[in-house]
VEXGUTOR-938568 format. One record per residue: residue number from 1; residue in three letters; x, y, z of N, C-alpha, C in turn. Coordinates in steps of 0.02 Angstrom, whole numbers, plus 50000, padded with zeros to 5 digits. Layout:
N
PT gunu mivo   n_x   n_y   n_z  ca_x  ca_y  ca_z   c_x   c_y   c_z
PT  NUM  Ala     X     Y     Z     X     Y     Z     X     Y     Z
...
END
This chain:
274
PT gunu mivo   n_x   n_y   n_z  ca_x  ca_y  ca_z   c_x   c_y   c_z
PT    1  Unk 50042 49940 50000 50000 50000 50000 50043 50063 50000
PT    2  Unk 50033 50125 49948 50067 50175 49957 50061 50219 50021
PT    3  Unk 50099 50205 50052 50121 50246 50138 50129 50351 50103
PT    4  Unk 50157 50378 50186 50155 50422 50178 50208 50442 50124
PT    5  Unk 50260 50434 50108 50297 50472 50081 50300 50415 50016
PT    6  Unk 50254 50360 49986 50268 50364 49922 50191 50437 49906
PT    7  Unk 50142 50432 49936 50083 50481 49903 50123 50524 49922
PT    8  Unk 50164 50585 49980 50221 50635 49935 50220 50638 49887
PT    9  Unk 50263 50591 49885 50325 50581 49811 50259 50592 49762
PT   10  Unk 50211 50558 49755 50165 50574 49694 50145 50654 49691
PT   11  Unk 50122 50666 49741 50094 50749 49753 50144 50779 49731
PT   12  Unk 50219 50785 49765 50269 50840 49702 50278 50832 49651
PT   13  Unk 50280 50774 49643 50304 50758 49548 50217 50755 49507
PT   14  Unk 50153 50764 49547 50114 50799 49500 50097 50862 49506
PT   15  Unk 50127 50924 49525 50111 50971 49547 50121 51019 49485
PT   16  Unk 50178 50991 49445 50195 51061 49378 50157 51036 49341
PT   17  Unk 50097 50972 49346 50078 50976 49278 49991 50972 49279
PT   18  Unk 49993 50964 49362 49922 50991 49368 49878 51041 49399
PT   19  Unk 49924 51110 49439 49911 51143 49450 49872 51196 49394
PT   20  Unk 49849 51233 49417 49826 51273 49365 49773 51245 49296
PT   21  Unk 49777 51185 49296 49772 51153 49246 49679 51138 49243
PT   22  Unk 49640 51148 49194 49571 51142 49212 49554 51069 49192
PT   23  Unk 49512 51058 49227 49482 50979 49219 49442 50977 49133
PT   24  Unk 49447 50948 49092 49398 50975 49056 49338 50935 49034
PT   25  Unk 49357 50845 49047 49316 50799 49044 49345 50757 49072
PT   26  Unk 49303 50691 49086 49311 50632 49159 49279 50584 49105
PT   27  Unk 49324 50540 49117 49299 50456 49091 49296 50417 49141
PT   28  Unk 49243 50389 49159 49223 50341 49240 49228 50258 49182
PT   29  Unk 49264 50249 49204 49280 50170 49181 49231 50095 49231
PT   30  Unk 49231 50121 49286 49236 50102 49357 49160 50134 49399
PT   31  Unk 49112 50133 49388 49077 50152 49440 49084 50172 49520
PT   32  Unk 49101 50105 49533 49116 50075 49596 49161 50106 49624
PT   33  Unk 49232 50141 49579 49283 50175 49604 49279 50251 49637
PT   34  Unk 49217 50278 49614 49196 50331 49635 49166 50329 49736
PT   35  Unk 49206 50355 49752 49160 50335 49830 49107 50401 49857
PT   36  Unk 49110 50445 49830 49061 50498 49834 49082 50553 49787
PT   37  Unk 49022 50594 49763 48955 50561 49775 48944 50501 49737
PT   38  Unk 48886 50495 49699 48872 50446 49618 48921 50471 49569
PT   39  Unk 48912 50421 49518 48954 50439 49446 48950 50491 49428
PT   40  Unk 48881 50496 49417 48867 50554 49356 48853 50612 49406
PT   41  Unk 48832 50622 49445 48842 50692 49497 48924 50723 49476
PT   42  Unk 48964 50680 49517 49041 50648 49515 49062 50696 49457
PT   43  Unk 49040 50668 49399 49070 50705 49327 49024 50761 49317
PT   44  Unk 48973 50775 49318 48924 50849 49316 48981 50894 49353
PT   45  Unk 48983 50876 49417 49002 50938 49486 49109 50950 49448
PT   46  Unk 49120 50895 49432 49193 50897 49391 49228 50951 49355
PT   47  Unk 49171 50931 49305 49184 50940 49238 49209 51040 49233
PT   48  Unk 49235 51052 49190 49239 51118 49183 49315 51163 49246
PT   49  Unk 49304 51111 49303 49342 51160 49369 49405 51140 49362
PT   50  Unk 49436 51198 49380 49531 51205 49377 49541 51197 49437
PT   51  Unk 49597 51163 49444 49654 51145 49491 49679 51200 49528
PT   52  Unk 49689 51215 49585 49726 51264 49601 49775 51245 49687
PT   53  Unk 49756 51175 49694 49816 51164 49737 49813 51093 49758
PT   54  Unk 49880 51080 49763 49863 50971 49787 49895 50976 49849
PT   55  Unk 49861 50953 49912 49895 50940 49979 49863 50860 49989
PT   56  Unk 49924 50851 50044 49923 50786 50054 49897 50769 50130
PT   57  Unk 49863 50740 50160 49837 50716 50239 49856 50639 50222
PT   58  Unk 49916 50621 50273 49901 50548 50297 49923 50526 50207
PT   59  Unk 49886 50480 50187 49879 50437 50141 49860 50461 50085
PT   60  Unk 49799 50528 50095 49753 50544 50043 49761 50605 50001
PT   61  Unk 49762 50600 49951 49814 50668 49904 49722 50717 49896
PT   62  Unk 49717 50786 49899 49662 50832 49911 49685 50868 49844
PT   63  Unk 49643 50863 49810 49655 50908 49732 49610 50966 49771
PT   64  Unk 49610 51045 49774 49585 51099 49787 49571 51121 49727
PT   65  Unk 49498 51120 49716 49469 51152 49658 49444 51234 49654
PT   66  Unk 49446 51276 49599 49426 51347 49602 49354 51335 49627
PT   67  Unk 49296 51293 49633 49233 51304 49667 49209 51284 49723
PT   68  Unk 49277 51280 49765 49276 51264 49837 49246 51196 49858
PT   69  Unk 49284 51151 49798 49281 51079 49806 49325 51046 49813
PT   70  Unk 49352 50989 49848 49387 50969 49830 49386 50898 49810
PT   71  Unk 49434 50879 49756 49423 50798 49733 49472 50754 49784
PT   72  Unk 49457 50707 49807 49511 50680 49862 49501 50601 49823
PT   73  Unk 49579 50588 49834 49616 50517 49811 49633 50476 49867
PT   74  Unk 49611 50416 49880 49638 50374 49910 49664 50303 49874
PT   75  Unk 49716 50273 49869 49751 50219 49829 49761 50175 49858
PT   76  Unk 49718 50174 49935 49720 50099 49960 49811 50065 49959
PT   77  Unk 49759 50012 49920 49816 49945 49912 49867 49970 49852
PT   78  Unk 49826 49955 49798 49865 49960 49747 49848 50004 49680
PT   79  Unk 49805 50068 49707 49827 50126 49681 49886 50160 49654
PT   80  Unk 49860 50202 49576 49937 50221 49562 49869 50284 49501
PT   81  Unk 49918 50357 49513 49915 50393 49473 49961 50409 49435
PT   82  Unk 49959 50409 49342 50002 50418 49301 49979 50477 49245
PT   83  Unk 50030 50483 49236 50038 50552 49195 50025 50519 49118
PT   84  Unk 49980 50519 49071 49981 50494 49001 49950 50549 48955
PT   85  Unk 49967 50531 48895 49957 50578 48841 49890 50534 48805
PT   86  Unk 49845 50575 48769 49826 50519 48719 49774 50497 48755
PT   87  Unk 49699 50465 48740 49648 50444 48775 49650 50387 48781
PT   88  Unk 49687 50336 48764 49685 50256 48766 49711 50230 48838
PT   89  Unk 49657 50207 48872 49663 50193 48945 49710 50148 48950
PT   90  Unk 49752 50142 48997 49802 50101 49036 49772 50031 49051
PT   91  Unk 49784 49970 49048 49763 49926 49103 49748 49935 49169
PT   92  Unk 49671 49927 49190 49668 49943 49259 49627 50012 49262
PT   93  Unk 49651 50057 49217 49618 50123 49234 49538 50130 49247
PT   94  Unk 49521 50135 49312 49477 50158 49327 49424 50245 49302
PT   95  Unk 49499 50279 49307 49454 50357 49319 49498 50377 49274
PT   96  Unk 49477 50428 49196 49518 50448 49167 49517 50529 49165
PT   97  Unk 49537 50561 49213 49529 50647 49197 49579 50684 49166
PT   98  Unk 49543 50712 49087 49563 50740 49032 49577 50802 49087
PT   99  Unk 49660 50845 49062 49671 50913 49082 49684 50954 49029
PT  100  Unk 49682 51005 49041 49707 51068 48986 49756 51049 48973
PT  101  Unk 49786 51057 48914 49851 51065 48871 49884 50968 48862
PT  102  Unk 49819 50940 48874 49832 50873 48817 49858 50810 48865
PT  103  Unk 49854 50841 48961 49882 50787 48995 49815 50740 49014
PT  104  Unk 49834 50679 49032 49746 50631 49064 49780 50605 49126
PT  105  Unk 49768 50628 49174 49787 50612 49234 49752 50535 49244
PT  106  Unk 49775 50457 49263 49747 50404 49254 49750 50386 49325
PT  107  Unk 49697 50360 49353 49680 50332 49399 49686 50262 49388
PT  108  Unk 49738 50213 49416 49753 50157 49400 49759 50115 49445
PT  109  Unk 49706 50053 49457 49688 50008 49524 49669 49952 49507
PT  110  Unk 49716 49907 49507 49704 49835 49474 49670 49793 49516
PT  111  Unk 49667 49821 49626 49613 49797 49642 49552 49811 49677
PT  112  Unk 49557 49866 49637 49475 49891 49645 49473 49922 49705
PT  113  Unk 49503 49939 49749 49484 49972 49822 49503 50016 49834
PT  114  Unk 49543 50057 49799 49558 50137 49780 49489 50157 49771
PT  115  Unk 49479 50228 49789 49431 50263 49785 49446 50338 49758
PT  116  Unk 49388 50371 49730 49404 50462 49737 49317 50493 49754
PT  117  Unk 49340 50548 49774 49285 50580 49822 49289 50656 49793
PT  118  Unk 49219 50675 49782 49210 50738 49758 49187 50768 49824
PT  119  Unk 49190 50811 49858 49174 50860 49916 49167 50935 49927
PT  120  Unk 49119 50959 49955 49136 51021 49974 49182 51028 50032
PT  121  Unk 49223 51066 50039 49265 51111 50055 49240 51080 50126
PT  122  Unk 49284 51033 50167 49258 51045 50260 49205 50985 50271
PT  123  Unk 49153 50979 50212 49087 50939 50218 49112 50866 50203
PT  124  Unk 49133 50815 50255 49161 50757 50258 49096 50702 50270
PT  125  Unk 49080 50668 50202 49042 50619 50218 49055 50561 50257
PT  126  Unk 49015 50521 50283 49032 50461 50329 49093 50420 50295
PT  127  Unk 49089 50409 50253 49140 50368 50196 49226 50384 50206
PT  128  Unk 49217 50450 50236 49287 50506 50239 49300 50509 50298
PT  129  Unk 49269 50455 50370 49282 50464 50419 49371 50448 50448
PT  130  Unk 49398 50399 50410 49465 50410 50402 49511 50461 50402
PT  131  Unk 49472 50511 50349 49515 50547 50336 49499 50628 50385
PT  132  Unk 49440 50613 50399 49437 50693 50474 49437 50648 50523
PT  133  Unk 49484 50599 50550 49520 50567 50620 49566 50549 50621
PT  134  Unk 49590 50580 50563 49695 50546 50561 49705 50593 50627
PT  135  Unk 49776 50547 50642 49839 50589 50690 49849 50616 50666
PT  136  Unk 49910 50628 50712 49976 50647 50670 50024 50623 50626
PT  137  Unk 50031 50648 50590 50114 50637 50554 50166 50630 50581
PT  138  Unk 50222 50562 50589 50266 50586 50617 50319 50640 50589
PT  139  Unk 50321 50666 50547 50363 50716 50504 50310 50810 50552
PT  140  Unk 50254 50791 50573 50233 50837 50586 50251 50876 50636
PT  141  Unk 50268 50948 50638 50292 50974 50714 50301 50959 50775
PT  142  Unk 50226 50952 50783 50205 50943 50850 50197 50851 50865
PT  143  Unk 50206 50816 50825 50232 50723 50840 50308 50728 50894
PT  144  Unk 50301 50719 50947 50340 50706 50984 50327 50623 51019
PT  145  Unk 50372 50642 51069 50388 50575 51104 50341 50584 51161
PT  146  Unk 50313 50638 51180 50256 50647 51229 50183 50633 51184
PT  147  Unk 50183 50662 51129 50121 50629 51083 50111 50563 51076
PT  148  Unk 50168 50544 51052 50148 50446 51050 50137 50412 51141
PT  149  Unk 50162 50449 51179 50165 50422 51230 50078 50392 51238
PT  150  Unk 50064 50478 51265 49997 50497 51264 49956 50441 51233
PT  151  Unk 49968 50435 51169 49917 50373 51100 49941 50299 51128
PT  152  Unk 49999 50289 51171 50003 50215 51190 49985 50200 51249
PT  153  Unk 49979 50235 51287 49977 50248 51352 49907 50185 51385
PT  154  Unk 49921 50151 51417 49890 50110 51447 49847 50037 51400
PT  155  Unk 49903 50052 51313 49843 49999 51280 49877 49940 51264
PT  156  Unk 49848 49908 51276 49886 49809 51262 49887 49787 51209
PT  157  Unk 49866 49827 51157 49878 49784 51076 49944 49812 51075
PT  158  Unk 49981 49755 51013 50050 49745 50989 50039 49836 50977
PT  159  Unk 50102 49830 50999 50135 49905 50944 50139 49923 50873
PT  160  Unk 50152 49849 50854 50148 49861 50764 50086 49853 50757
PT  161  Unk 50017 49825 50769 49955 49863 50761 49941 49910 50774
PT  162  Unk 49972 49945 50834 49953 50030 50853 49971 50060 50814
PT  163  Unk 50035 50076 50780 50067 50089 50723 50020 50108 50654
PT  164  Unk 49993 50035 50649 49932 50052 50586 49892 50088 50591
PT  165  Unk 49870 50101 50641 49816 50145 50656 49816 50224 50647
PT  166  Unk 49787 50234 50594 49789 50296 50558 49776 50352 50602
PT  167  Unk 49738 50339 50669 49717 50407 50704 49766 50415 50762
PT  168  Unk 49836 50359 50740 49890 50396 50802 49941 50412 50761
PT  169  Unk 49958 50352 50708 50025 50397 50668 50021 50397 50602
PT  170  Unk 49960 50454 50554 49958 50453 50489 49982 50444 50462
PT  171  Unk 49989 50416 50389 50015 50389 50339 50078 50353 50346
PT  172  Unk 50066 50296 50418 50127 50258 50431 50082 50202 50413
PT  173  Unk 50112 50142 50366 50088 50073 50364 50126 50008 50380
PT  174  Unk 50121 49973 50351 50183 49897 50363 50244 49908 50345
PT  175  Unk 50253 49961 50294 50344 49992 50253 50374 49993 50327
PT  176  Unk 50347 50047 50332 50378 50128 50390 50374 50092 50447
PT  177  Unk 50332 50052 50476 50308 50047 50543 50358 49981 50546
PT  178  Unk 50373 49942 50532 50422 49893 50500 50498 49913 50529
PT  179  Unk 50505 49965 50472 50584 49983 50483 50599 50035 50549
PT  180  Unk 50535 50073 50582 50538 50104 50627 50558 50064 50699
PT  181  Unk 50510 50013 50698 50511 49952 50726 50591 49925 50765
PT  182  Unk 50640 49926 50692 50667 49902 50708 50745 49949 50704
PT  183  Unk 50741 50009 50688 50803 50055 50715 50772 50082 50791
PT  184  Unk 50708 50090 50817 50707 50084 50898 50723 50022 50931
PT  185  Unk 50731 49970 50891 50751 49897 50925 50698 49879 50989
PT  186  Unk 50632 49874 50941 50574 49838 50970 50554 49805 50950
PT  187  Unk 50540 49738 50966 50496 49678 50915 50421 49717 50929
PT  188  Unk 50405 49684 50842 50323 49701 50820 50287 49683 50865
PT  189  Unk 50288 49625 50894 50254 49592 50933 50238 49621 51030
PT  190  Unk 50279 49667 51026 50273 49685 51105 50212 49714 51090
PT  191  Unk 50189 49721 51182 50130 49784 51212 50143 49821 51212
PT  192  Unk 50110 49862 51170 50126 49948 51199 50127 49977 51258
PT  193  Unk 50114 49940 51313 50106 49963 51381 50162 49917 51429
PT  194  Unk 50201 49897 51355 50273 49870 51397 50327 49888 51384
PT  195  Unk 50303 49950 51337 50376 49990 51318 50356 50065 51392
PT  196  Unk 50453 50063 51396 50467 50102 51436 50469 50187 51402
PT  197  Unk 50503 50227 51439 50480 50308 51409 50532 50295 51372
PT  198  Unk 50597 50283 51363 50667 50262 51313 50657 50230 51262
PT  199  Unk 50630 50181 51258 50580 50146 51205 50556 50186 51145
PT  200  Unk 50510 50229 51183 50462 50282 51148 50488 50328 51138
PT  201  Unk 50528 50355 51163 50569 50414 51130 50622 50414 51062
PT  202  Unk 50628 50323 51073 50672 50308 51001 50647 50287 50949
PT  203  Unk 50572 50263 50951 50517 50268 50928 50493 50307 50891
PT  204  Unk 50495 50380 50935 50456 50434 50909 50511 50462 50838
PT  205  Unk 50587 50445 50839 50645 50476 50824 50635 50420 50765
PT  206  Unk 50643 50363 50775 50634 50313 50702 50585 50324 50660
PT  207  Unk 50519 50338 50688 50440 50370 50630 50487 50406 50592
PT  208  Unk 50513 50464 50612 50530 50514 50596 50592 50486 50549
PT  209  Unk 50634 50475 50558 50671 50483 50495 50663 50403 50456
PT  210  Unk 50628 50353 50473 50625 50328 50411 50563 50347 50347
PT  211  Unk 50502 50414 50394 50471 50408 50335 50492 50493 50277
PT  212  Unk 50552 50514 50341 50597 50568 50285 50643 50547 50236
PT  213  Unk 50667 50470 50246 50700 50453 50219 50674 50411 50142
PT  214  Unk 50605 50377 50161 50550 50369 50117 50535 50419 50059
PT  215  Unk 50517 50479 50082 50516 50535 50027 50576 50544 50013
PT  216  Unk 50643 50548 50027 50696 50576 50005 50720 50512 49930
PT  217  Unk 50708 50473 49942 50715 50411 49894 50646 50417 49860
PT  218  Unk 50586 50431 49853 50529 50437 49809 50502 50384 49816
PT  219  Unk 50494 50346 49867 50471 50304 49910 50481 50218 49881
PT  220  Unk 50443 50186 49909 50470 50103 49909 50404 50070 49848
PT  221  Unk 50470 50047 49797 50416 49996 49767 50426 49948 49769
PT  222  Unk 50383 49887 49761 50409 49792 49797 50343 49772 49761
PT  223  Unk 50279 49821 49750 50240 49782 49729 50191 49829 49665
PT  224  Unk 50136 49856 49698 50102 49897 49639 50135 49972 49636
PT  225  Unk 50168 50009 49685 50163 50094 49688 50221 50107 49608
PT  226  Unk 50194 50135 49576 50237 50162 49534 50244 50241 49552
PT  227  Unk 50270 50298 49517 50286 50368 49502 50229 50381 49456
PT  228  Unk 50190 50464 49458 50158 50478 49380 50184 50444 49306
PT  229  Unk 50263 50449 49323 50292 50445 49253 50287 50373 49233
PT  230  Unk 50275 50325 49281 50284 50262 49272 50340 50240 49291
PT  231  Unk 50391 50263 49345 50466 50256 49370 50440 50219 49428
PT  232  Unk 50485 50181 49459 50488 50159 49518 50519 50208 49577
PT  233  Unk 50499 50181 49647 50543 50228 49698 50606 50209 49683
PT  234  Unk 50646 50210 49750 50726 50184 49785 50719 50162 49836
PT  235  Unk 50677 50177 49877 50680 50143 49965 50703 50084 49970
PT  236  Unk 50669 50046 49933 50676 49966 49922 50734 49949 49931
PT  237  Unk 50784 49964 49914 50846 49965 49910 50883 49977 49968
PT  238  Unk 50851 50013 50014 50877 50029 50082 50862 49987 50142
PT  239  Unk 50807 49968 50137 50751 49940 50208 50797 49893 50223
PT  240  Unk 50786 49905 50287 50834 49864 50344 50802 49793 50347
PT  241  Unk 50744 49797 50376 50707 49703 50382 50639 49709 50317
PT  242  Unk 50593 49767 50297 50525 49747 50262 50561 49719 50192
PT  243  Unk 50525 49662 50196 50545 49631 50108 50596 49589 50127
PT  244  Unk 50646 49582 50187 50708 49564 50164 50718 49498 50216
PT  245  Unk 50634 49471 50226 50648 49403 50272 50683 49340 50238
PT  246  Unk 50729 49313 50279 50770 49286 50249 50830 49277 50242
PT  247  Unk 50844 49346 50223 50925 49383 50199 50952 49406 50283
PT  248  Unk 51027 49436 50282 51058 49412 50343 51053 49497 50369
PT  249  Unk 51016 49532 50422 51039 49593 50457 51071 49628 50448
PT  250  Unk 51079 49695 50413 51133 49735 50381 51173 49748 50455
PT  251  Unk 51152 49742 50512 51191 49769 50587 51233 49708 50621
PT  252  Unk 51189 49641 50615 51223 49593 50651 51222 49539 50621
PT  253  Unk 51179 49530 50584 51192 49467 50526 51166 49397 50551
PT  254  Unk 51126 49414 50590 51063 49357 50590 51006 49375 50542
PT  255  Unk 50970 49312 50536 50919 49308 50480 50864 49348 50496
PT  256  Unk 50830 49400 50466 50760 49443 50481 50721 49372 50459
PT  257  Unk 50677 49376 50518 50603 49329 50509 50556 49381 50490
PT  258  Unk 50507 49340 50493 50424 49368 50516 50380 49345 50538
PT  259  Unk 50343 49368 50544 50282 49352 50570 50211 49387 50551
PT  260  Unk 50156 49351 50589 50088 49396 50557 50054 49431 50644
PT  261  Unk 50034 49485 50599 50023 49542 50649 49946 49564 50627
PT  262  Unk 49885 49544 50656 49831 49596 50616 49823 49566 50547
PT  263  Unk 49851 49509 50537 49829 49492 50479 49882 49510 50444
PT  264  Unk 49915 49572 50438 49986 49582 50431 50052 49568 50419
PT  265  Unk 50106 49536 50372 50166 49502 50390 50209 49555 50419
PT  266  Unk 50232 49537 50468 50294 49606 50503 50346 49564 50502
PT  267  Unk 50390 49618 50483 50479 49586 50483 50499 49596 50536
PT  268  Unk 50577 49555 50547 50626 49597 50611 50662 49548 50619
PT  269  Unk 50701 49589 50647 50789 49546 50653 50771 49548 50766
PT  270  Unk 50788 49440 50756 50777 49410 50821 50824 49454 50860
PT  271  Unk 50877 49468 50840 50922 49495 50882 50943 49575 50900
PT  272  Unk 50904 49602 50868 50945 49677 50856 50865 49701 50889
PT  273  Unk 50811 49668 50886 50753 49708 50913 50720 49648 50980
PT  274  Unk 50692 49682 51031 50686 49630 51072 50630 49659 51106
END
């Protein structure tokens, strides 16, 4: 699933070519892909409105429209937006929105559980309750080591499920929460109410730079996330245990296992996290 800093990486590298840029027609491939409102509302309320800014919350990229709408993207699992010329849909393409000056921004979800959402400005339907109860970010100011405290503070599920949980540390998933995991040298598997304040303070310091380090590489591909352009990230290439069960500990050179967490596979090295 694209985490926080591969949807970044998408939001800057679509920003010069869809700012400003007016919507001018919508091809709904996909019914179903639309999560509010209906289709054809969906393309009526669309059609015609310019772009005038893309921010990102958590997971979900916010196109800001000139009529105080905004279109919001979520890519789930295996969401991917690409930059194409030319009207002949991609494999997969769900949502095809034609822009000024000849670009088709492609909405591309081979399994169906990506969504996009047309909205007024603030007016969050039930469907969007995700997205008005995220946390924090750990990249965000105010994410400290007293914030996560606070969010763990007296609860007995594993840590790497607390982790997932979008309304304590936004747009962290199995990548980030993984490798965070394991430069604080905590197994996935502990209680959160059995880590000490040292724990959590190295914790709060690992969120933090593995999901700066995520955007700084244009984030991790291993499975569906591509770039607009159709490029892959770099992360992949870095990660200490996600992906790399099996292979020997870049620190001590025992084997990263895994295990299942939430349904979840979580990595980690037996020895270096405990």
């Amino acid at each position: 699933m694209p985490e926080l800093p591969e949807v970044e990486t998408i939001r800057t590298e679509l920003m010069p070519f869809v700012i400003n840029r007016r919507i001018n027609r919508i091809k709904v491939h996909r019914p179903d892909t639309i999560g509010y409102p209906d289709a054809k509302t969906f393309v009526q309320e669309l059609t015609n409105q310019k772009i005038i800014g893309l921010e990102r919350q958590g997971k979900y990229l916010i196109f800001r429209l000139n009529n105080n709408h905004s279109l919001i993207v979520h890519l789930r699992l295996s969401g991917q937006l690409r930059l194409e010329n030319g009207s002949k849909p991609l494999r997969f393409e769900r949502v095809s929105f034609f822009l000024s000056k000849g670009i088709r921004l492609a909405f591309v979800e081979p399994r169906v559980l990506g969504r996009v959402y047309l909205i007024k400005n603030g007016n969050y339907p039930c469907v969007l309750k995700g997205l008005k109860n995220l946390g924090l970010e750990p990249i965000h100011p105010k994410f400290s080591y007293q914030y996560l405290k606070s969010k763990l503070k007296g609860r007995k599920a594993t840590i790497k499920s607390l982790l997932l949980d979008q309304s304590i540390t936004a747009g962290v998933g199995n990548i980030y929460s993984d490798e965070a995991l394991f430069l604080a040298g905590i197994m996935p598997t502990r209680r959160a109410n059995t880590l000490d304040n040292e724990e959590i303070k190295r914790l709060a310091k690992a969120l933090r730079m593995v999901i700066r380090a995520g955007i700084k590489y244009k984030g991790t591909s291993v499975s569906d996330y591509l770039r607009p352009d159709g490029s892959e990230g770099n992360y992949q290439m870095r990660t200490y245990v996600f992906d790399r069960e099996g292979e020997k500990c870049r620190f001590c050179n025992a084997i990263i296992s895994k295990t299942k967490i939430s349904n979840r596979t979580s990595r980690y090295c037996p020895k270096c996290q405990k």
